[in-house]
N, C-alpha and C positions, 0 to 999 in steps of 0.2 A: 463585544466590539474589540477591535483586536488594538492593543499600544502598540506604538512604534517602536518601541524599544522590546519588542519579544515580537521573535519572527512566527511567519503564520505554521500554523502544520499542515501537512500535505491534505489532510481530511478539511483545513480552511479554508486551504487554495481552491481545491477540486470543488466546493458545495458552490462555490460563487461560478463554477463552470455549470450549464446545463447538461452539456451534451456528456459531463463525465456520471450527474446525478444518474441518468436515466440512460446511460451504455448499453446497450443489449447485450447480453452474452452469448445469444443465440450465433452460430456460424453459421453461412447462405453460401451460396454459390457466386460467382458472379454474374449469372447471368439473369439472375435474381433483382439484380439494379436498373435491367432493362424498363423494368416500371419507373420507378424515379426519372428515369431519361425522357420519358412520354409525358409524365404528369410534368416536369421541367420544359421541355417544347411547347404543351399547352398552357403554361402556365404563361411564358413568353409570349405565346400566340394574343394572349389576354392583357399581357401588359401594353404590345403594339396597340392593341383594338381601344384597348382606355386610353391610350396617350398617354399612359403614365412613363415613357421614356422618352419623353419630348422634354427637349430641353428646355423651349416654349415655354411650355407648360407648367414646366417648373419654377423658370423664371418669375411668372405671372404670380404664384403662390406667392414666392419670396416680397414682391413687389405687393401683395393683397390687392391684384385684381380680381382674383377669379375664385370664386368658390371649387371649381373641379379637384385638384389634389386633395383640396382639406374632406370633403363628400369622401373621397376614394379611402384618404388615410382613418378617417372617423368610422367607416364602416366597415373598416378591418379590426382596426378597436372594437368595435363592438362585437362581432363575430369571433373574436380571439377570449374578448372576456366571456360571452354567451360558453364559447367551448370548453375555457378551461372551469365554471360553472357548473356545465355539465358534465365532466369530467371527474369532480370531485364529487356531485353528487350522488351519481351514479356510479360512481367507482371503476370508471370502462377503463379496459384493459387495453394494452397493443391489437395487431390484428392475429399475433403469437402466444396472447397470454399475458403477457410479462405488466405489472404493477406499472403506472405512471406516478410518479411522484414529483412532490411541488416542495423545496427546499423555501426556506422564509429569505428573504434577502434584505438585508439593513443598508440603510442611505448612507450613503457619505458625498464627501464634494467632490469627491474625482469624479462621479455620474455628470455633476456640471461640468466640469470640464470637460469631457469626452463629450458629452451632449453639444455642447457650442462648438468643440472640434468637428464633429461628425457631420453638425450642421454647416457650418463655415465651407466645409470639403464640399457638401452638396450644393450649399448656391454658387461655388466658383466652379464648378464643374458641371452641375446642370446633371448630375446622377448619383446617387447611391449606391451602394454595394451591387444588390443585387440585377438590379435593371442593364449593369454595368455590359453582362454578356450580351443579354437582348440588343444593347445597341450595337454592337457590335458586328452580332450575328443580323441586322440590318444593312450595316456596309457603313455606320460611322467607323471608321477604325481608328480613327482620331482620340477614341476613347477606351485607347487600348494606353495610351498614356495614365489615366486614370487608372485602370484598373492594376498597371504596374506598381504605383504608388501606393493602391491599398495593400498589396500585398506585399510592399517595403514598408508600411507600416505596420501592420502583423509582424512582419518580422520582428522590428524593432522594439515593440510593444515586447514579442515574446524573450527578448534581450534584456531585456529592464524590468521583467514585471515581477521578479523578486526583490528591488531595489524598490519598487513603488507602495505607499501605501493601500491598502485596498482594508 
């Protein structure tokens, strides 16, 4: 656990990143991403078809009328944990080769914090990060405000977050 009075090392910072744990080093082409663009559209296509970018929908959650979000968000849970499961115990590789690996991650209260931010942003806004395109690419463009702000929050997050405890 890191004190605040001795700052992190770059190997502290990086392990609390995912995406720096598990980097490929492999180099692609670009037109190699043209799959990600497809499985991205169909992924979209899926978020329209469950309502999961209804704002409706969302609302209802937050208000606990409706069981749909929680069904939709509970059975990714469990698919995510089934995955990473099997993952470990099987030891499955990328579709390259390359090792997946799963760094340990300790609690602290900043998680609450950002957790009640994160949420706060979704029931005033009626979307999350990711769904943010889909609506978009629907013809809300409305929520093209939102999705300016998450990305003036990244920013700012990434402005501070050697000043922040982690």
């Amino acid at each position: 656990m890191n004190n605040s009075n001795v700052p992190n090392t770059d190997f502290e910072v990086r392990t609390q990143d995912t995406m720096y744990v598990n980097e490929s080093q492999l180099q692609h082409k670009g037109y190699h991403n043209i799959r990600y663009l497809i499985v991205g559209i169909l992924f979209g296509i899926i978020f329209v078809k469950a309502e999961i970018i209804s704002w409706f929908r969302i609302q209802e959650m937050f208000r606990l009328q409706s069981f749909h979000m929680y069904g939709i968000i509970g059975s990714a849970v469990i698919v995510g944990t089934l995955s990473v499961w099997l993952i470990k115990k099987f030891n499955i590789k990328t579709i390259y080769g390359e090792p997946i690996t799963f760094s340990p991650k300790q609690f602290n209260k900043g998680q609450i914090y950002g957790g009640l931010l994160f949420g706060l942003g979704w029931g005033l806004t009626g979307a999350c990060p990711g769904p943010l395109f889909v609506q978009i690419g629907t013809g809300a463009t409305v929520v093209a405000v939102a999705l300016l702000s998450a990305i003036a929050g990244t920013w700012v997050y990434g402005k501070v977050r050697d000043r922040l405890p982690h």
